[in-house]
Each structure stands twice: as C-alpha cells, then as structure tokens.
N, CA, C and O atoms as a GROMACS GRO file, in nm:
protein
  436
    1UNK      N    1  22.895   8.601  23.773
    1UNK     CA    2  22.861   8.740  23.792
    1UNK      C    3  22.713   8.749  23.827
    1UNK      O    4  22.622   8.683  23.777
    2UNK      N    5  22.703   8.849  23.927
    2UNK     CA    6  22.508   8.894  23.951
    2UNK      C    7  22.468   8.986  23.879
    2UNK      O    8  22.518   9.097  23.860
    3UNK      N    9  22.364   8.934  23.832
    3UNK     CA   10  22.247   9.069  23.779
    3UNK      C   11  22.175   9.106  23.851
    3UNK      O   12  22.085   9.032  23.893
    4UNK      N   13  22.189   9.225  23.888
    4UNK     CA   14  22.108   9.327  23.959
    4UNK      C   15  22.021   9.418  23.884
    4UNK      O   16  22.074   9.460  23.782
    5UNK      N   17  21.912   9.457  23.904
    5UNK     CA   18  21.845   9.522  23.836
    5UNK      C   19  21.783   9.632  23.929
    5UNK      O   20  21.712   9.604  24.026
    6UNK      N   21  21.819   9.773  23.884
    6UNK     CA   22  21.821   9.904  24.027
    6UNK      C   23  21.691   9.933  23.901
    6UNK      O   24  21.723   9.917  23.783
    7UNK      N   25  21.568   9.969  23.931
    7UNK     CA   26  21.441  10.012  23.893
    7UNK      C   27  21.340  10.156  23.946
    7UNK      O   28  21.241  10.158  24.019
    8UNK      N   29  21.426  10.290  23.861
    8UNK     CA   30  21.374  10.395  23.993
    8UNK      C   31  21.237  10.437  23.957
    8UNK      O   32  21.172  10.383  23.868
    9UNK      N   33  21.205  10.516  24.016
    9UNK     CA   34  21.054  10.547  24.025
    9UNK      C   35  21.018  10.693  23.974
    9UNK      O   36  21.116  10.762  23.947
   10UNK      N   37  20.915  10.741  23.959
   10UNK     CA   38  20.873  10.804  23.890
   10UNK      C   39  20.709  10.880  23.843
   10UNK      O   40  20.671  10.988  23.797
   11UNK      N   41  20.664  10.783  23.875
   11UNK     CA   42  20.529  10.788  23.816
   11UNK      C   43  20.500  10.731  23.720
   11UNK      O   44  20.535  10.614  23.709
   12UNK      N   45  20.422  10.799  23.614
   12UNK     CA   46  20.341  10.761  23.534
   12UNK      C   47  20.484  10.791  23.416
   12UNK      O   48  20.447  10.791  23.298
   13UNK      N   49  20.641  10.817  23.440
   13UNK     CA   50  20.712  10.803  23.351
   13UNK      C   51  20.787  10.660  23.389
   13UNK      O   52  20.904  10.644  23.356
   14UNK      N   53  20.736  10.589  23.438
   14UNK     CA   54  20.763  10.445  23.473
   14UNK      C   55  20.801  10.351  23.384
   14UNK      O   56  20.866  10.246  23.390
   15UNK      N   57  20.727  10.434  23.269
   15UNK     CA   58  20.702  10.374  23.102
   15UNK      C   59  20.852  10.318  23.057
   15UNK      O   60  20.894  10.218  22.999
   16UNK      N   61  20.918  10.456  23.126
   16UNK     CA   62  21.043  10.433  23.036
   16UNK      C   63  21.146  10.339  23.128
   16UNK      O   64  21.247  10.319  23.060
   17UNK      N   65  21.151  10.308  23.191
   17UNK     CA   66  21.228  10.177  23.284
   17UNK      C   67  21.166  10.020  23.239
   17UNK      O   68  21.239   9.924  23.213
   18UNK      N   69  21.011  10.018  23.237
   18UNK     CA   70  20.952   9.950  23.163
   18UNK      C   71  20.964   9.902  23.034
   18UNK      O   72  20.952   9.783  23.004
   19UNK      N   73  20.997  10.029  22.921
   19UNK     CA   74  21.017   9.976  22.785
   19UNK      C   75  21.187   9.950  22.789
   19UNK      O   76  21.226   9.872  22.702
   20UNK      N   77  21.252   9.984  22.845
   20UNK     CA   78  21.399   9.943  22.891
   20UNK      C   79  21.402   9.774  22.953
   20UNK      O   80  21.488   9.698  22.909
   21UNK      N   81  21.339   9.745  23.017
   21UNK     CA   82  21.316   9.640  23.074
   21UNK      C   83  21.283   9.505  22.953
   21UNK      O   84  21.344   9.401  22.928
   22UNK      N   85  21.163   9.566  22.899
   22UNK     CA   86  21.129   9.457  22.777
   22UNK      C   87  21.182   9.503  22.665
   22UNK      O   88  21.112   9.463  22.572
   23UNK      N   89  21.282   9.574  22.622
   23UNK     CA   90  21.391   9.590  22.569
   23UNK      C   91  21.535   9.441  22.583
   23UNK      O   92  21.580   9.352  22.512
   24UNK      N   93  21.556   9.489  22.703
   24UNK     CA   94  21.644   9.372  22.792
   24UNK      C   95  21.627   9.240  22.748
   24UNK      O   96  21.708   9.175  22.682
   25UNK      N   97  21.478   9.189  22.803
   25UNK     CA   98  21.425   9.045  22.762
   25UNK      C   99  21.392   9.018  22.649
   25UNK      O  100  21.359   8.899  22.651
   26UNK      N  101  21.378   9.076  22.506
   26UNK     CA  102  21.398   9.075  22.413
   26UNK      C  103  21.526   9.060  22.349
   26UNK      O  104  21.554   8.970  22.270
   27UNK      N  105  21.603   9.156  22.388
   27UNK     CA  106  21.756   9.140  22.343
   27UNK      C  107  21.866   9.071  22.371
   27UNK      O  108  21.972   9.076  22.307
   28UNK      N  109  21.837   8.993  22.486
   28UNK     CA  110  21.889   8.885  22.579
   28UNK      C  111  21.803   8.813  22.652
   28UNK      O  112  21.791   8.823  22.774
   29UNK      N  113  21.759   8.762  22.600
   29UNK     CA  114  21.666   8.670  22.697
   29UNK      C  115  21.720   8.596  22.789
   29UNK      O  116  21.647   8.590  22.888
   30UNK      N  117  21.829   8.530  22.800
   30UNK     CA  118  21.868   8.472  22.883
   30UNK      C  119  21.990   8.576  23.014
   30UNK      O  120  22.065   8.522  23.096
   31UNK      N  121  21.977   8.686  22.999
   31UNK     CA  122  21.997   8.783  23.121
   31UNK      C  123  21.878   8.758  23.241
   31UNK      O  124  21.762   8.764  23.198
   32UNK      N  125  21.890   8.737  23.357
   32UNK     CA  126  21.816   8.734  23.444
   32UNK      C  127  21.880   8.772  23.557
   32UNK      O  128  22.001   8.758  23.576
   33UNK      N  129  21.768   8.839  23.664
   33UNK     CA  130  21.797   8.914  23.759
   33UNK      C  131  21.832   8.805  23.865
   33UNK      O  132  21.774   8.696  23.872
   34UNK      N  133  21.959   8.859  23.968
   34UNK     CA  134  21.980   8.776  24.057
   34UNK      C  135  21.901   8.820  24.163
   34UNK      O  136  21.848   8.744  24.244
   35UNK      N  137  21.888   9.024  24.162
   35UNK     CA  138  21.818   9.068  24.281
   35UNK      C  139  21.752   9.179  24.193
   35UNK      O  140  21.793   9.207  24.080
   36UNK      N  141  21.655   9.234  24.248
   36UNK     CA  142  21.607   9.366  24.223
   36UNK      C  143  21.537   9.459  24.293
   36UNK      O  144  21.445   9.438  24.372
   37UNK      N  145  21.589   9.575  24.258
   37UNK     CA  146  21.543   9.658  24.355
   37UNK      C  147  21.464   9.774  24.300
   37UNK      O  148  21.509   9.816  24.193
   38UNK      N  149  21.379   9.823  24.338
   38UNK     CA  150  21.262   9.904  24.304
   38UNK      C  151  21.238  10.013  24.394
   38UNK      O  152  21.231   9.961  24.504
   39UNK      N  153  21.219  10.163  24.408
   39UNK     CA  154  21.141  10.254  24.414
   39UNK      C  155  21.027  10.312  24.377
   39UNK      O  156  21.015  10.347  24.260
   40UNK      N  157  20.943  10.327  24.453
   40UNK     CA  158  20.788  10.348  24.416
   40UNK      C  159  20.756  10.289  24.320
   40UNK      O  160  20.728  10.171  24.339
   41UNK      N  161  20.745  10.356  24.142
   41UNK     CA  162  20.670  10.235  24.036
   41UNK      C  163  20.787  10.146  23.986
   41UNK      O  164  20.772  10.056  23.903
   42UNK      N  165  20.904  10.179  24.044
   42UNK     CA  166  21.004  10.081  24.003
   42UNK      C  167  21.003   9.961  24.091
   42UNK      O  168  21.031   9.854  24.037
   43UNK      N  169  20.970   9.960  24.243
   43UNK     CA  170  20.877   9.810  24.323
   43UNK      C  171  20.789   9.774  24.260
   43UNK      O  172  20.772   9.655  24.289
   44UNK      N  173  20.688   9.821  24.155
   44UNK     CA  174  20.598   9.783  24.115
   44UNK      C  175  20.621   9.703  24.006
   44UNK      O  176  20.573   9.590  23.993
   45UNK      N  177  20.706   9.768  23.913
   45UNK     CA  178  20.736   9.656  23.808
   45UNK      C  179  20.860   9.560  23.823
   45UNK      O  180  20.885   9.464  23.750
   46UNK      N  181  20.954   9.616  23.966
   46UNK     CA  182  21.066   9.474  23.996
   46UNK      C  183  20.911   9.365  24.101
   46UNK      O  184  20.936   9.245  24.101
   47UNK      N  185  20.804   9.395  24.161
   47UNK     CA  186  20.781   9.270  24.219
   47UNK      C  187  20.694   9.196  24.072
   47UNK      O  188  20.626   9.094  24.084
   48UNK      N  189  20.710   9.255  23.963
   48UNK     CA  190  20.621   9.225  23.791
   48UNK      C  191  20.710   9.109  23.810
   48UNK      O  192  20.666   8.994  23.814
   49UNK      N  193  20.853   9.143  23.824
   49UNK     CA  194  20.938   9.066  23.735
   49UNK      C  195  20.992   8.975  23.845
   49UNK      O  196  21.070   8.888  23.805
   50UNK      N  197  20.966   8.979  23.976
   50UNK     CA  198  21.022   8.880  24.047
   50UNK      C  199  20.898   8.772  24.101
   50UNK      O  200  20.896   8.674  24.177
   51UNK      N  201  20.835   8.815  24.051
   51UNK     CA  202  20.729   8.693  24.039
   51UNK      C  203  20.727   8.600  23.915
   51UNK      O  204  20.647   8.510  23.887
   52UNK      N  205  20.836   8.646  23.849
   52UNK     CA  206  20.854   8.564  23.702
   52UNK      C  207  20.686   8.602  23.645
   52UNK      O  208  20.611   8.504  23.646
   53UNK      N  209  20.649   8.681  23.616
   53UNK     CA  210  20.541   8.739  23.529
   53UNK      C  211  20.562   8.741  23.404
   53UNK      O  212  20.670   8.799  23.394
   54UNK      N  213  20.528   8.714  23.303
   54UNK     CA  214  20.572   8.712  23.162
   54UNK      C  215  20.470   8.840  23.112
   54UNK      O  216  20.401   8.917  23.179
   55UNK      N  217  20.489   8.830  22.978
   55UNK     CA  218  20.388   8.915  22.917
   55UNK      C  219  20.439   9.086  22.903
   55UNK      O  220  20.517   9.129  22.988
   56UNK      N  221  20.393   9.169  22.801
   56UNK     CA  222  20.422   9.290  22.746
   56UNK      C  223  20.451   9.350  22.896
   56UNK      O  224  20.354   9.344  22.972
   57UNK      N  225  20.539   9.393  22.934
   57UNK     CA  226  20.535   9.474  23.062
   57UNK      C  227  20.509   9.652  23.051
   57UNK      O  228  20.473   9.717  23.149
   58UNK      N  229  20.531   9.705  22.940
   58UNK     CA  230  20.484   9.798  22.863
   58UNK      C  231  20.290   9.806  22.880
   58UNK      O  232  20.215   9.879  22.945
   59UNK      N  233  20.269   9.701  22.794
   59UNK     CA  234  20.103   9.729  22.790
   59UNK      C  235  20.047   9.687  22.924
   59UNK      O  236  19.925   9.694  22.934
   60UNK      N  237  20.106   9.651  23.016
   60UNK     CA  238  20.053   9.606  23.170
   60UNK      C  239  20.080   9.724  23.191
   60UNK      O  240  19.978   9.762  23.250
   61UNK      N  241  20.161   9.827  23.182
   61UNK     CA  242  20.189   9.944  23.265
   61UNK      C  243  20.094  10.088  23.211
   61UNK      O  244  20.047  10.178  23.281
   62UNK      N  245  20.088  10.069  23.048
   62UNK     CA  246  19.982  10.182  23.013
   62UNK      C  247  19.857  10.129  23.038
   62UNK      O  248  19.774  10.213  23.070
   63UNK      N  249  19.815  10.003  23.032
   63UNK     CA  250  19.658   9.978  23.029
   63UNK      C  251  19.619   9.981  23.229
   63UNK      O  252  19.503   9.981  23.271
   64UNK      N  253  19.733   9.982  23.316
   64UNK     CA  254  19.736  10.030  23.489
   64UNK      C  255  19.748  10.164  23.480
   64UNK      O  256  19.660  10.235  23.530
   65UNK      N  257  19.839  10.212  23.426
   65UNK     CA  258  19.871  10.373  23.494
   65UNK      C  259  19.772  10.459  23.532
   65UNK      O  260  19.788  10.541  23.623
   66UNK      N  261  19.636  10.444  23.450
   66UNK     CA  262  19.560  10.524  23.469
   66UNK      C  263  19.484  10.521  23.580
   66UNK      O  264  19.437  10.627  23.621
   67UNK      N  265  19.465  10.427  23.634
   67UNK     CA  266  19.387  10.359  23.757
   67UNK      C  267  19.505  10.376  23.904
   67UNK      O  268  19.480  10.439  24.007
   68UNK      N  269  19.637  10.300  23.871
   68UNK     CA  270  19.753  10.334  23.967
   68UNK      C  271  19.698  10.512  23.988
   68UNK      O  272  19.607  10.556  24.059
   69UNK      N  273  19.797  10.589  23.891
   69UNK     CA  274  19.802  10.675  23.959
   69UNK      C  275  19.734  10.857  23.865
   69UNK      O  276  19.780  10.956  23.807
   70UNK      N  277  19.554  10.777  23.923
   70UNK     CA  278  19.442  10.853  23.920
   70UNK      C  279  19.449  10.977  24.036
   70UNK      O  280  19.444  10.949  24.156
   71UNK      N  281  19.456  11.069  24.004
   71UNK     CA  282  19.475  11.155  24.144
   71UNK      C  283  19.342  11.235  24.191
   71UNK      O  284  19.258  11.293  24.123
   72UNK      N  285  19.354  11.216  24.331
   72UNK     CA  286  19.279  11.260  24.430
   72UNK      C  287  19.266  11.410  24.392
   72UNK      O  288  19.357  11.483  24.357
   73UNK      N  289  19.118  11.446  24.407
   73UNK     CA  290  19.091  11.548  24.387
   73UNK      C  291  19.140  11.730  24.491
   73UNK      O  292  19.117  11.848  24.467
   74UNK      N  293  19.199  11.671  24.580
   74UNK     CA  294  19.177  11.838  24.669
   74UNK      C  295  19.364  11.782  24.724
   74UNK      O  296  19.429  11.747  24.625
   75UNK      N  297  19.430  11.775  24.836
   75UNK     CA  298  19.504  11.796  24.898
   75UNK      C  299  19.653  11.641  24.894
   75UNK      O  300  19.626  11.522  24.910
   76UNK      N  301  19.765  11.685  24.875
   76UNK     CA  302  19.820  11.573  24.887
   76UNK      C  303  19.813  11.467  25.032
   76UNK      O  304  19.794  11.500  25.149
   77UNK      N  305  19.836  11.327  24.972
   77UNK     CA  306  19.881  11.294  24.874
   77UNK      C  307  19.810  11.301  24.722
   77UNK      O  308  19.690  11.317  24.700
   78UNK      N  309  19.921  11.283  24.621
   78UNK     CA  310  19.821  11.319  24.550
   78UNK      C  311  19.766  11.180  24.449
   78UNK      O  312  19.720  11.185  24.335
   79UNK      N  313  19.789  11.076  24.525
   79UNK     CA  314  19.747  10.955  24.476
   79UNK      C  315  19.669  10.844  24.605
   79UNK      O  316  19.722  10.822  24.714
   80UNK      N  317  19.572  10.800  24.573
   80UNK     CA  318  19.508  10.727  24.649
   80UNK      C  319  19.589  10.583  24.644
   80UNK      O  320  19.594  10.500  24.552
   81UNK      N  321  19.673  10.581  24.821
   81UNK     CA  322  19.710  10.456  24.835
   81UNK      C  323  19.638  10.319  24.792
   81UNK      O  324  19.646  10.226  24.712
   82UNK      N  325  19.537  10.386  24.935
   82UNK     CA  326  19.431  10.205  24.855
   82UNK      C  327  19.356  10.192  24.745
   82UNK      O  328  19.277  10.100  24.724
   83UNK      N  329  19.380  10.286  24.672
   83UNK     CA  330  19.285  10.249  24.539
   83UNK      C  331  19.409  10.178  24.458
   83UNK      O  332  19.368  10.071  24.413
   84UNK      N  333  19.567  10.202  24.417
   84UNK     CA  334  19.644  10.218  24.360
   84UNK      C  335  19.701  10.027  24.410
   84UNK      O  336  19.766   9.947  24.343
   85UNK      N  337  19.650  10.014  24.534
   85UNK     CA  338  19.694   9.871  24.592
   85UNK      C  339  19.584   9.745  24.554
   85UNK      O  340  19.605   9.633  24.506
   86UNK      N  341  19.484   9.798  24.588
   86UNK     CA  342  19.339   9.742  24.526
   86UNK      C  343  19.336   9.686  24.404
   86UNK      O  344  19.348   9.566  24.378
   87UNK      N  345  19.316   9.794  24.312
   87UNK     CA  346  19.391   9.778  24.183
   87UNK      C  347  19.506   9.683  24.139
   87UNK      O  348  19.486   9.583  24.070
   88UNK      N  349  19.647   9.730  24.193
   88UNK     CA  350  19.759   9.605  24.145
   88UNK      C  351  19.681   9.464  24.204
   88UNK      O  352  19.681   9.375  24.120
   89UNK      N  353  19.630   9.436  24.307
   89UNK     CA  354  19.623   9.351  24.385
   89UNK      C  355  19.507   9.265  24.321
   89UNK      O  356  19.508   9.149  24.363
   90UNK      N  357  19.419   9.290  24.238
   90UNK     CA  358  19.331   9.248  24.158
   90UNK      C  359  19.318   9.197  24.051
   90UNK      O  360  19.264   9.090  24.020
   91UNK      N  361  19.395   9.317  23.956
   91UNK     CA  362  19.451   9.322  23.823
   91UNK      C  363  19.595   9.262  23.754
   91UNK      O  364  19.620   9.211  23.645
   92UNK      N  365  19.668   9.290  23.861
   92UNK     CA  366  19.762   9.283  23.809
   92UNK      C  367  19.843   9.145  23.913
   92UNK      O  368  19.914   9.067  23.849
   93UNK      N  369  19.833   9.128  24.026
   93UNK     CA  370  19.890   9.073  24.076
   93UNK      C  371  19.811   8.946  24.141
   93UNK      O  372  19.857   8.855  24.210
   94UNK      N  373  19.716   8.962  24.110
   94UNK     CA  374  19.615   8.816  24.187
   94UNK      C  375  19.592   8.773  24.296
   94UNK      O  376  19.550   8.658  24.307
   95UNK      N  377  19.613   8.846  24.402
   95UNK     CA  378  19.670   8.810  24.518
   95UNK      C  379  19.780   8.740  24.520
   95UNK      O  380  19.767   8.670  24.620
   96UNK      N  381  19.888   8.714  24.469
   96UNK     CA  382  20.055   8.713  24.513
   96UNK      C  383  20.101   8.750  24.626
   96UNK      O  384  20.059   8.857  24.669
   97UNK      N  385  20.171   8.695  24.682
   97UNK     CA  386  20.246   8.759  24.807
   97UNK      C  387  20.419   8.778  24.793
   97UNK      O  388  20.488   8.734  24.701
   98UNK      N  389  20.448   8.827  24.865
   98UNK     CA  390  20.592   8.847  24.864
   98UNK      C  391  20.672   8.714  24.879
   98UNK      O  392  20.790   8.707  24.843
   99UNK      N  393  20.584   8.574  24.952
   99UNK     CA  394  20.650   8.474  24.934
   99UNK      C  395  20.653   8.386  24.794
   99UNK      O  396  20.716   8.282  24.778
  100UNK      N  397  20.579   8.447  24.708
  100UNK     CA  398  20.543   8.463  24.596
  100UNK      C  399  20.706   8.430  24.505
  100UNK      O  400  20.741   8.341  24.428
  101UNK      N  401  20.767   8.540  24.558
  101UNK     CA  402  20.884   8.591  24.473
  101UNK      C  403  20.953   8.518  24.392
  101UNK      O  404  21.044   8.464  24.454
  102UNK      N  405  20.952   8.483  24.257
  102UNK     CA  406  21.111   8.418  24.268
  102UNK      C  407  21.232   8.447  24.267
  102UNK      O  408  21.325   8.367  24.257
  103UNK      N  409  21.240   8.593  24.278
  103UNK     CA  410  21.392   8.636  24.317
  103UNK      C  411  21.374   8.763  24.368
  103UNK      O  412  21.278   8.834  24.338
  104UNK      N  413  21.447   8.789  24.429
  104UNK     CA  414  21.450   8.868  24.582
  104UNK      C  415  21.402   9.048  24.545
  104UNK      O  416  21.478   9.120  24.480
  105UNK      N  417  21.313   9.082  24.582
  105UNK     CA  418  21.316   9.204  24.575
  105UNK      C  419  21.308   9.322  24.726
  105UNK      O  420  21.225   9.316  24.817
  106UNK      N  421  21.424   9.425  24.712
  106UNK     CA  422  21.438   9.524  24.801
  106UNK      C  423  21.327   9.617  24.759
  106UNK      O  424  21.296   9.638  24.641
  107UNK      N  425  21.262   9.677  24.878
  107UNK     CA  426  21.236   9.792  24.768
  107UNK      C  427  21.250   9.912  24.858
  107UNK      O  428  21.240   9.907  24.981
  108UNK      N  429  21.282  10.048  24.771
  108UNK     CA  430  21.370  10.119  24.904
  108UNK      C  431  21.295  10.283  24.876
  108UNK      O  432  21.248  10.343  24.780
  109UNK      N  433  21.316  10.306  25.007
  109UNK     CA  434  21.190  10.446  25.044
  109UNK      C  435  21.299  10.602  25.002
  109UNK      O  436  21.253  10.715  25.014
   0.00000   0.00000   0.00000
C-alpha cells in the first residue's frame, strides 16, 4: 500500500497540519510517505519532510512563521514573496534543491 500525504495550506494556521504531522511520526514512526503533496504552507512543510528533515516540525514552524509570513505594509499581496523564500532558503532549508528530495513532492496551485 502507498502513503500519501495531501498537506493543505493556510497560513500561519499551518501549525495545525504540522502538529498532525509530528503527531504521525511519533505515533508510528515507521509510516512513511510514498508521495506528498503540499499547498502553499503545506509545500513548505511536505518539501520539510521530503528532504527527510528530522527535528520538531512544530518549533521549525512557530520559531519561521513570523518571518514567512510578516506582512507587507500597504496593498496585496499581502506577504513578501522574496523575503518568505530568502528566509526558508537560509534558515530553514540550506540551500536544498528539489533534487534534494527524497520522496517526491507535487505541489499544487
């Protein structure tokens, strides 16, 4: 059987797919995703987890959120793309690339 893991998006309530998530790997550790798929902060924490990233995925997401999604002062959007990419890309992701992956992530608009 495949594990799929559908990850929707949200914002800064991302939290709760997140504490669901390290819920999961706690309670089964040996469940693992065959694919995953992500929307907006749900790409963000399926490319967490398809990079085989370990670690609190919870406290990676409150000690980011604030920086992710800091909002622009006057007109949408109401989040600064490149600050929000800058950021993961620094902090959180190291420069990683998508060939990076170890298991496949969609991520869908």
């Amino acid at each position: 059987m495949k594990n799929i893991f559908v990850i929707s998006g949200g914002g800064v309530r991302g939290i709760i797919p997140a504490k669901a998530l390290m819920e999961l790997r706690e309670k089964n550790p040996d469940v693992k995703p065959d694919l995953i798929i992500g929307t907006s902060v749900g790409a963000i924490l399926g490319a967490y987890l398809a990079l085989g990233m370990e670690g609190d995925l919870c406290k990676v997401f409150r000690d980011s959120a604030g920086e992710i999604f800091q909002k622009k002062k006057f007109f949408p959007p109401k989040y600064s793309l490149d600050n929000a990419v800058k950021f993961l890309d620094e902090n959180i992701f190291y420069g990683k690339t998508c060939g990076d992956f170890k298991v496949p992530l969609v991520i869908s608009a």
